[in-house]
MDTraj code that builds the backbone (N, CA, C; nanometers):
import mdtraj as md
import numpy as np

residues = "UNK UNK UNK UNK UNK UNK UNK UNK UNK UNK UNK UNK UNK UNK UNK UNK UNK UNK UNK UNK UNK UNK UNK UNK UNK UNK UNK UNK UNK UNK UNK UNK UNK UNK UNK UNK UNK UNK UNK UNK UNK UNK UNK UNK UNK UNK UNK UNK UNK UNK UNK UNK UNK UNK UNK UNK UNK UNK UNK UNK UNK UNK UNK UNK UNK UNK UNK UNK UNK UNK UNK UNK UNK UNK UNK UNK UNK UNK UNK UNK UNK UNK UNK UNK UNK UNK UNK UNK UNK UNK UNK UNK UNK UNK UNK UNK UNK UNK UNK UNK UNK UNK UNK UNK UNK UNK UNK UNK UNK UNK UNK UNK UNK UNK UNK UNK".split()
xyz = np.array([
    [14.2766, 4.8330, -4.1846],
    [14.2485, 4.6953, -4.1483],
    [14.3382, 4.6025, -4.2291],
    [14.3727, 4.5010, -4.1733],
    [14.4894, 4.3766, -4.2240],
    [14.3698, 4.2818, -4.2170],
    [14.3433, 4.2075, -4.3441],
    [14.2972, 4.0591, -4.3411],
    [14.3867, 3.9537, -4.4076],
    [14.3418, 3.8378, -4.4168],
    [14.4166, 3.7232, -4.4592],
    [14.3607, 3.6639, -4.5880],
    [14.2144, 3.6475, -4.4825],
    [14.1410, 3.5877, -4.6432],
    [13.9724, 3.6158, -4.5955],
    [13.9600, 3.7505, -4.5932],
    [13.8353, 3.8145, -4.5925],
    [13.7745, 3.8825, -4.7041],
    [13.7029, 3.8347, -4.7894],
    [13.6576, 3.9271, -4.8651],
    [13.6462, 4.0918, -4.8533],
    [13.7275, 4.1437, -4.9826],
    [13.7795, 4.3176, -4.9929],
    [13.6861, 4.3372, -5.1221],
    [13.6081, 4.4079, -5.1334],
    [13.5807, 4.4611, -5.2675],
    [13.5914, 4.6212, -5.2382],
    [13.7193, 4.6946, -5.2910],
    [13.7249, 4.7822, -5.3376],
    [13.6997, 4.8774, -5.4897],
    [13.6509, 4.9662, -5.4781],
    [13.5581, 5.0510, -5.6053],
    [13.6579, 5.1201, -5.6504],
    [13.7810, 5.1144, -5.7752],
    [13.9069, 5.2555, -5.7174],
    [13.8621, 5.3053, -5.8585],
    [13.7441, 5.2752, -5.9262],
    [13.6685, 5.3478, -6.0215],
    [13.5697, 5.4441, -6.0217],
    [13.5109, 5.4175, -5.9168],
    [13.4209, 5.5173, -5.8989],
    [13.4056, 5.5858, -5.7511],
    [13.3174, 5.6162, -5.6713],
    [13.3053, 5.6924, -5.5557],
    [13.2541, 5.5841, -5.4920],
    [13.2300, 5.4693, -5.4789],
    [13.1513, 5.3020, -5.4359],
    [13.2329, 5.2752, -5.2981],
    [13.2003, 5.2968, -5.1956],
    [13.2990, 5.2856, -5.0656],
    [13.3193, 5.1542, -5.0460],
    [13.4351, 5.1125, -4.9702],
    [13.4807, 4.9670, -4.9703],
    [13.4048, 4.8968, -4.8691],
    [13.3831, 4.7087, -4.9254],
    [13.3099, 4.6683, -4.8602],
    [13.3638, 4.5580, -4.7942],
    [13.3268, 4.5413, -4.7053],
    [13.4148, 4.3835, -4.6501],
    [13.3411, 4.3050, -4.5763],
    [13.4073, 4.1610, -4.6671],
    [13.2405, 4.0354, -4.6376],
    [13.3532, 3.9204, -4.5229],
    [13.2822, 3.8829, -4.4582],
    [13.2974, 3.7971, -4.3394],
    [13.2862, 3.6639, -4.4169],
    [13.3833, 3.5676, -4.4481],
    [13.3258, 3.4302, -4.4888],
    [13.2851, 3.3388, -4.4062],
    [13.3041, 3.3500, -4.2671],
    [13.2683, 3.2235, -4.1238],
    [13.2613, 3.3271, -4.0058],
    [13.1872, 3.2550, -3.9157],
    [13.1342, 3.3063, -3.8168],
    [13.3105, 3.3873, -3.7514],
    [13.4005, 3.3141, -3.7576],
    [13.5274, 3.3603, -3.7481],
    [13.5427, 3.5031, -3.7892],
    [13.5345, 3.5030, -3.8864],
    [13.5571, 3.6219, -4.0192],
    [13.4702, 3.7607, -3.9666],
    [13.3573, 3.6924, -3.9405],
    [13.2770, 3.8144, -3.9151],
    [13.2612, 3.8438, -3.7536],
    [13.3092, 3.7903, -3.6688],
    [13.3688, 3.8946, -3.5243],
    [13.4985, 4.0025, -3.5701],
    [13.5643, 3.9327, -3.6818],
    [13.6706, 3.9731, -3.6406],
    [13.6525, 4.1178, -3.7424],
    [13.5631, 4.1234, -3.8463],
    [13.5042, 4.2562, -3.8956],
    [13.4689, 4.3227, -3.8394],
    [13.3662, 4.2798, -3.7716],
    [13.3075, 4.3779, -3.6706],
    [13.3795, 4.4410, -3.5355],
    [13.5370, 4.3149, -3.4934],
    [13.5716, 4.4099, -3.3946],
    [13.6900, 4.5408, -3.4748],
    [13.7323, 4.5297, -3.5610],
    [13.7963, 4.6213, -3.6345],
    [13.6870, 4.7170, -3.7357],
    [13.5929, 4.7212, -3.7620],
    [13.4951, 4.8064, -3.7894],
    [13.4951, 4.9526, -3.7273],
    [13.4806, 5.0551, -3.7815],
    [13.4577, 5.1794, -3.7227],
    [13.3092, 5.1868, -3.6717],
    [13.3127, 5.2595, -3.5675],
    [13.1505, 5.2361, -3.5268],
    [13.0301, 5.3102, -3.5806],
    [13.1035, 5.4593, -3.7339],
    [13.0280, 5.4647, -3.7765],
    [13.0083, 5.4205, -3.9459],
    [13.0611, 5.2897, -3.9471],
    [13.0806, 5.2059, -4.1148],
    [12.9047, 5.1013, -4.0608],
    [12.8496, 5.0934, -4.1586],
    [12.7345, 5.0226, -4.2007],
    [12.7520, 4.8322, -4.1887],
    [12.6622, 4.7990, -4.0745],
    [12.6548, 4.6411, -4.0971],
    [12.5580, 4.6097, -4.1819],
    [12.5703, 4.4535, -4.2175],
    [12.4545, 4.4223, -4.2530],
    [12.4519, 4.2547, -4.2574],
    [12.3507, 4.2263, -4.2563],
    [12.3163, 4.0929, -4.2033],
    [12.1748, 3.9994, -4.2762],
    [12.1708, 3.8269, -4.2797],
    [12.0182, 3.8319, -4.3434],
    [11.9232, 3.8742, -4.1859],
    [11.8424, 3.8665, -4.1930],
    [11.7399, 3.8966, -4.1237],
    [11.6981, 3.7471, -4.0744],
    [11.7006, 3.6916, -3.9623],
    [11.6630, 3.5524, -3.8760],
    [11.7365, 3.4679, -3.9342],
    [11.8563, 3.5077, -4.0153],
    [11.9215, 3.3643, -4.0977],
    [12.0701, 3.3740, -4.0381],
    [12.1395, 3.2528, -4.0766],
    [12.3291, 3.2994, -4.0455],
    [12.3576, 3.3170, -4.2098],
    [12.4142, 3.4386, -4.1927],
    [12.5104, 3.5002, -4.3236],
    [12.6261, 3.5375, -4.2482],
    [12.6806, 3.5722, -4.3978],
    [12.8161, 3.6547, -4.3781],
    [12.7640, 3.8114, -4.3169],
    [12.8912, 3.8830, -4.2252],
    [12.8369, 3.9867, -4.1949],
    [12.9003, 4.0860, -4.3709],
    [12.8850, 4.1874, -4.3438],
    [12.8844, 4.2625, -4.4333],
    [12.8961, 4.4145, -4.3903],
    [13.0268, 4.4792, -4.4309],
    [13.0334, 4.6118, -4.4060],
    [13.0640, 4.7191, -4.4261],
    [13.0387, 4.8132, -4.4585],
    [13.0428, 4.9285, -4.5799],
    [13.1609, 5.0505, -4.5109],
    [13.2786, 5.0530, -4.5570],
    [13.3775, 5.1055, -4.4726],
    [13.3128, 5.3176, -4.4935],
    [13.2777, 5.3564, -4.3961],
    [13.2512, 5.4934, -4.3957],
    [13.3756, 5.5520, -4.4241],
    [13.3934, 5.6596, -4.4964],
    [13.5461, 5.7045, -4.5116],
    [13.5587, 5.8500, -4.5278],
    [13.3944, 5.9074, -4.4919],
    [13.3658, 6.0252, -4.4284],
    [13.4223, 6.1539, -4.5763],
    [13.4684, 6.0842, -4.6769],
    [13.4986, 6.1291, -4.7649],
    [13.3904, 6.1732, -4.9069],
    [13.3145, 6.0456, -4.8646],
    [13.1728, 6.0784, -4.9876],
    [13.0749, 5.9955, -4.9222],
    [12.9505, 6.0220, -4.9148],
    [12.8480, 6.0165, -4.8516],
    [12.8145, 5.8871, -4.8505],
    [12.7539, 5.7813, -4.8028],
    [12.6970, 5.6475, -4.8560],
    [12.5540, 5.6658, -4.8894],
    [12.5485, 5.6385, -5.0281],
    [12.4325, 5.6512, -5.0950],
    [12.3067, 5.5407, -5.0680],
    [12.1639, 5.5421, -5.1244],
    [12.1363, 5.4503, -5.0955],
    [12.1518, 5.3221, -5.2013],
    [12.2056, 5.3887, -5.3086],
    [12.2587, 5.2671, -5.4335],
    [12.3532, 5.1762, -5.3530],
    [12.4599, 5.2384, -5.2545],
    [12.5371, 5.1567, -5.1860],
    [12.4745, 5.0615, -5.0976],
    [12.3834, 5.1373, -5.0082],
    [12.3354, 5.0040, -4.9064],
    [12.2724, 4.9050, -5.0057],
    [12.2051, 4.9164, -5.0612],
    [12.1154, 4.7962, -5.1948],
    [12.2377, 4.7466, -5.2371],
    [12.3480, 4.7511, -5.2510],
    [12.4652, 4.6951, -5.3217],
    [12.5064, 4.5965, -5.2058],
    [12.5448, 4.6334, -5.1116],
    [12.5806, 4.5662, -4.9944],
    [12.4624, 4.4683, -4.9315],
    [12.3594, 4.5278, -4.9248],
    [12.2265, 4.4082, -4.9267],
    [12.2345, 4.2872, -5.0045],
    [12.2189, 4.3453, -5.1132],
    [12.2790, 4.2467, -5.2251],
    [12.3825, 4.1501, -5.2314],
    [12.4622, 4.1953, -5.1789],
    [12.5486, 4.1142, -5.1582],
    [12.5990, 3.9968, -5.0378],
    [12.5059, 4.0731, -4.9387],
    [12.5012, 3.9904, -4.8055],
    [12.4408, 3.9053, -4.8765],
    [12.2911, 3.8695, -4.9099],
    [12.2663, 3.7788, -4.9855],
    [12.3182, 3.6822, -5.0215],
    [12.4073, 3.6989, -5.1419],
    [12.4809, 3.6179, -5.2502],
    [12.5794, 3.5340, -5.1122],
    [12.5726, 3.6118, -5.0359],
    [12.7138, 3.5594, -4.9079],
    [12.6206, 3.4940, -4.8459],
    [12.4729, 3.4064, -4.8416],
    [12.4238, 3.3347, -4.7449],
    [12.3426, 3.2085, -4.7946],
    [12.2719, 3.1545, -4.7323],
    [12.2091, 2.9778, -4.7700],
    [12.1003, 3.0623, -4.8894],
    [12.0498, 3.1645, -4.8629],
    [11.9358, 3.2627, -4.9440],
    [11.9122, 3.3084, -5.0583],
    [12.0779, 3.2827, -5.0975],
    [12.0809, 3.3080, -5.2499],
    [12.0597, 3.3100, -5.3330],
    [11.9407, 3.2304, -5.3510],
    [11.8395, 3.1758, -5.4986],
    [11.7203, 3.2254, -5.4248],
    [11.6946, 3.2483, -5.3364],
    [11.5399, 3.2878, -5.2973],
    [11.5515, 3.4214, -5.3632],
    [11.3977, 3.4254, -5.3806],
    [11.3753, 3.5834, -5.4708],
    [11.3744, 3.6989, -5.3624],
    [11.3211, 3.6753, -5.2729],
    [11.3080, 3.7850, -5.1186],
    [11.3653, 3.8010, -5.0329],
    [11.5090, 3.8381, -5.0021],
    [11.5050, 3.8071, -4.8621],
    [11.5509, 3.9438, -4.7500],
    [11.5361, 3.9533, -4.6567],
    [11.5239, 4.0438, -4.5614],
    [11.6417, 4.0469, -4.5501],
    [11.7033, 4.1700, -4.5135],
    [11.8658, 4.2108, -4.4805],
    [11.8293, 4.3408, -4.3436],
    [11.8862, 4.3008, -4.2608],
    [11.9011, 4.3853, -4.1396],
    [12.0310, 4.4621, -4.1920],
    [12.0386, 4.6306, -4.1614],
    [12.1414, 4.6683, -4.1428],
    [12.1310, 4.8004, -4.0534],
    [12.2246, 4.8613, -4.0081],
    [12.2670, 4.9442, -3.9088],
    [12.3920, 4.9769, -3.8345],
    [12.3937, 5.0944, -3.8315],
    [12.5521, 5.1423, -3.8084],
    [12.6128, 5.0446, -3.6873],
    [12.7356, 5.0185, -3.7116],
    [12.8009, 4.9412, -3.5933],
    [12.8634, 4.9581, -3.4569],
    [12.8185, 5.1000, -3.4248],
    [12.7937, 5.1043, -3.3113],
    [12.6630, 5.0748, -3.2344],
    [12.5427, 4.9973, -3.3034],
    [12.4849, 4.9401, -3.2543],
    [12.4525, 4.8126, -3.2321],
    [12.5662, 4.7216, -3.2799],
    [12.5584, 4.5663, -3.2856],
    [12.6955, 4.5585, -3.2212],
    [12.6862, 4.4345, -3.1450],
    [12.7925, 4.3679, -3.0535],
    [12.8044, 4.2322, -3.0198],
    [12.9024, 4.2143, -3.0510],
    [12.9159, 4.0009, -3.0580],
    [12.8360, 3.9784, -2.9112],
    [12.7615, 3.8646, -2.9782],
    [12.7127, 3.7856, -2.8935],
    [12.7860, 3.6666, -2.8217],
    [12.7161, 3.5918, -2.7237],
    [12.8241, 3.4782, -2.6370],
    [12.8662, 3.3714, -2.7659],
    [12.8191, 3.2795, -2.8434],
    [12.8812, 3.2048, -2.9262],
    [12.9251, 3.2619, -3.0522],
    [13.0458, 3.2713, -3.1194],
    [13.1250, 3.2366, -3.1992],
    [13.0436, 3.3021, -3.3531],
    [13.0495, 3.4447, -3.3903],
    [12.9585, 3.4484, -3.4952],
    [12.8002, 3.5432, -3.4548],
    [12.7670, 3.5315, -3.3487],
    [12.6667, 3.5919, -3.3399],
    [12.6871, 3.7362, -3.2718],
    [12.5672, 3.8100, -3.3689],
    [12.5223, 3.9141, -3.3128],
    [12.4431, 3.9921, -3.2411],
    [12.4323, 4.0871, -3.1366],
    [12.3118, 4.1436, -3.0918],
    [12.3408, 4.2761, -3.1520],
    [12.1939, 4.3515, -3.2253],
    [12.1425, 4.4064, -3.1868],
    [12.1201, 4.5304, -3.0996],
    [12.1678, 4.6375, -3.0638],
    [12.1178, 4.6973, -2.9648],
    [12.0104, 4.8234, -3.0407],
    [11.9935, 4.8278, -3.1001],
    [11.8843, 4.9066, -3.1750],
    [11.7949, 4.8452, -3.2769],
    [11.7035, 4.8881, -3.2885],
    [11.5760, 4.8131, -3.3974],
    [11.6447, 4.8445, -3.5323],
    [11.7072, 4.7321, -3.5988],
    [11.7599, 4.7777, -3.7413],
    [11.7149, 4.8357, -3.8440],
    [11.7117, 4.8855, -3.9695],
    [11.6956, 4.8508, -4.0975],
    [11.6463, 4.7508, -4.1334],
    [11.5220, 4.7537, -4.1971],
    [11.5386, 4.5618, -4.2614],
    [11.4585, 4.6470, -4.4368],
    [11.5579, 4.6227, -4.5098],
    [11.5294, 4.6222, -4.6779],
    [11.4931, 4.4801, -4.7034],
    [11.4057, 4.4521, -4.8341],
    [11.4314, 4.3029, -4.9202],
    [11.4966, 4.3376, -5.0257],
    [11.5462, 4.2231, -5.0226],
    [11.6380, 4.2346, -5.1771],
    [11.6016, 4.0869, -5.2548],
])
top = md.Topology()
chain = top.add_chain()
for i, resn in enumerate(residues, 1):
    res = top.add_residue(resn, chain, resSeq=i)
    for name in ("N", "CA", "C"):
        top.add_atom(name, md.element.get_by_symbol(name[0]), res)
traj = md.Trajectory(xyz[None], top)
């Protein structure tokens, strides 16, 4: 994947698979249409965030320390950020698909929902 100015957090310390954050509704179609369909979304739960996505690299397993990391971080990427609770939808991306306006997602399977 080529970005411009998408958030990259790469791990080249440990086994932590790379994550990549959507900053505008822009940002995050354009993750999700370059996404592999089996790398991890994630999203807040009834809110607009950044999307968020955990590059699978079929090389080392995704743990569940990773999804809580990436939860976590969707978070910090939304209006939610100081709330102590908040719900994070996630699920592989072959089950979510841009919706008609600019930024949105559907859904096609009952997600994940962790709090973080």
């Amino acid at each position: 994947m080529t970005f411009d100015y998408i958030f990259i957090i790469i791990n080249i310390m440990t086994n932590f698979p790379t994550i990549i954050i959507g900053k505008n509704a822009k940002d995050n179609w354009r993750i999700l249409e370059e996404a592999c369909e089996d790398d991890l979304w994630f999203h807040v739960k009834d809110e607009s965030s950044s999307y968020v996505i955990i590059e699978n690299d079929y090389k080392t397993a995704i743990t569940d320390e990773d999804i809580e990391e990436a939860a976590q971080i969707c978070k910090q990427h939304s209006k939610l950020r100081d709330k102590k609770r908040v719900h994070i939808n996630w699920l592989p991306v072959k089950y979510v698909k841009k919706g008609k306006m600019v930024g949105q997602a559907i859904m096609k399977k009952e997600p994940n929902t962790m709090r973080v």
